[in-house]
N, C-alpha and C positions, 0 to 999 in steps of 0.2 A: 548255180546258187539257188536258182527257182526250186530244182530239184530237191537239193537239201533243205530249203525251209519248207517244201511237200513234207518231207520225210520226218522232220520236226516234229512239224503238225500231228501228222499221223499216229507218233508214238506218245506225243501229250495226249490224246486223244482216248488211247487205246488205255494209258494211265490213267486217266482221270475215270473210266469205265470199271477200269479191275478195281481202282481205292473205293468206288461209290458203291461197289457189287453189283452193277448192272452187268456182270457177265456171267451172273447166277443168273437160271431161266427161272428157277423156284421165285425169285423175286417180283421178274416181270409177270407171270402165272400166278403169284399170290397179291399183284395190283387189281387184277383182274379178277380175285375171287371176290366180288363184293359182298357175297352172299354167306363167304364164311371167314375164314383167319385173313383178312384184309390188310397189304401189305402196302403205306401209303410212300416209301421210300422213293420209286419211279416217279410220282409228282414232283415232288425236291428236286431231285435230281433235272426231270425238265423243265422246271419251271426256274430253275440256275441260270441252265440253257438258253433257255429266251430271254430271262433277263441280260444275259452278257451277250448274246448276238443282236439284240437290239442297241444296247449302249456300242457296241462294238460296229456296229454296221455305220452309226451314225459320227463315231468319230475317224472312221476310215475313209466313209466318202466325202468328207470335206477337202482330203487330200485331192494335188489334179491327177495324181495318177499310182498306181501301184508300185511298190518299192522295185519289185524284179518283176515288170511287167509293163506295157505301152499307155493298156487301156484296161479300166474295169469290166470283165465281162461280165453283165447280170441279165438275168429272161426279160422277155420282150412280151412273151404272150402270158395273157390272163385268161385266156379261156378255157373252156373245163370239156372236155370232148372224152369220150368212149375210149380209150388208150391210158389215160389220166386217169379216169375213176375206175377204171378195171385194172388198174397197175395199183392203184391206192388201197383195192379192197382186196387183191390177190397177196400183196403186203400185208397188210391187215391181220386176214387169217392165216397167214404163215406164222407171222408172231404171235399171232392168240396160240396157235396149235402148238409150237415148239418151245416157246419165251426168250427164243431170240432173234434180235432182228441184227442184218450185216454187219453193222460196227463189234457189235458184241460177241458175235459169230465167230472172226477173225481173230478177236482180240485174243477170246478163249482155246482156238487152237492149240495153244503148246498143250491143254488138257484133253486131249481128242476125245471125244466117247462115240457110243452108239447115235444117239440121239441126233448128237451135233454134228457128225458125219454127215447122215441122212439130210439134213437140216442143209448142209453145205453145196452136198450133190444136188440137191435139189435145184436150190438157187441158183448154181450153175446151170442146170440146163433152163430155169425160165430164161435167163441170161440168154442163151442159145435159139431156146425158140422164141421170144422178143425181136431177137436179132431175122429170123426166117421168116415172121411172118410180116413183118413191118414193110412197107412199100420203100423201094429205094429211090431216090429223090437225086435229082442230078445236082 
C-alpha cells in the first residue's frame, strides 16, 4: 500500500507540473530573464507549494503516526557543510543552464529532445559520482 500511495503521489505530482507548465524550460529560463521578457509564472506556482506543504506539514504531524508507516521520518541535521552548498549550487546552475530541474525532467520525458536528454544524462552521472566520491559510513 506504501508503494501505491508513492506512486500516487508521484503522478499528482508530475500532473500538477505539466497543468502549471512547469515542464516547459522556456518558462523556468524566462523566470529568470529578469532583465528582459520576465516570466513571473514559476513564483505562483512555488509559492502554492509552500503554502500547502506548510499547511500540510502542520496538519499531518499532529497525527501520532503515519497512515502506512510506524514513525515519521524527518532530518535531524541543521547544519550547512560543504556537500550541502556544493550540491545546492551544482543544482542551481543546472536549472539556470537547462530550465529543468528532476521533477520536471521526468515529468517531460514522454517529449524526449536533445536538450533534455543531455540534461538527463547528466544528472545521472552526478547521481554516480556523488555516490563515488562520498565517504562510506558504517
Amino acid at each position: 500500500m506504501k508503494t501505491l500511495v508513492g506512486y500516487i503521489a508521484g503522478l499528482l505530482f508530475g500532473l500538477g507540473l505539466t497543468i502549471s507548465g512547469m515542464t516547459d524550460p522556456a518558462r523556468v529560463l524566462g523566470f529568470l530573464d529578469i532583465a528582459g521578457a520576465w516570466d513571473p509564472t514559476l513564483m505562483f506556482v512555488l509559492g502554492g507549494a509552500v503554502i500547502t506543504n506548510f499547511i500540510g506539514y502542520r496538519l499531518v504531524l499532529r497525527r501520532p503516526h503515519p497512515f502506512f508507516g510506524e514513525c515519521f521520518q524527518l532530518p535531524t541535521r541543521q547544519d550547512l557543510d560543504i556537500r550541502l552548498i556544493g550540491g545546492a549550487s551544482l543544482f542551481g546552475i543546472g536549472w539556470g543552464l537547462s530550465g529543468y530541474c528532476p521533477g520536471p525532467a521526468f515529468a517531460s520525458i514522454i517529449g524526449l529532445s536533445a536538450p533534455l536528454f543531455a540534461m538527463l544524462v547528466t544528472m545521472v552521472m552526478g547521481w554516480f559520482m556523488a555516490r563515488a566520491i562520498t565517504p562510506k559510513t558504517a
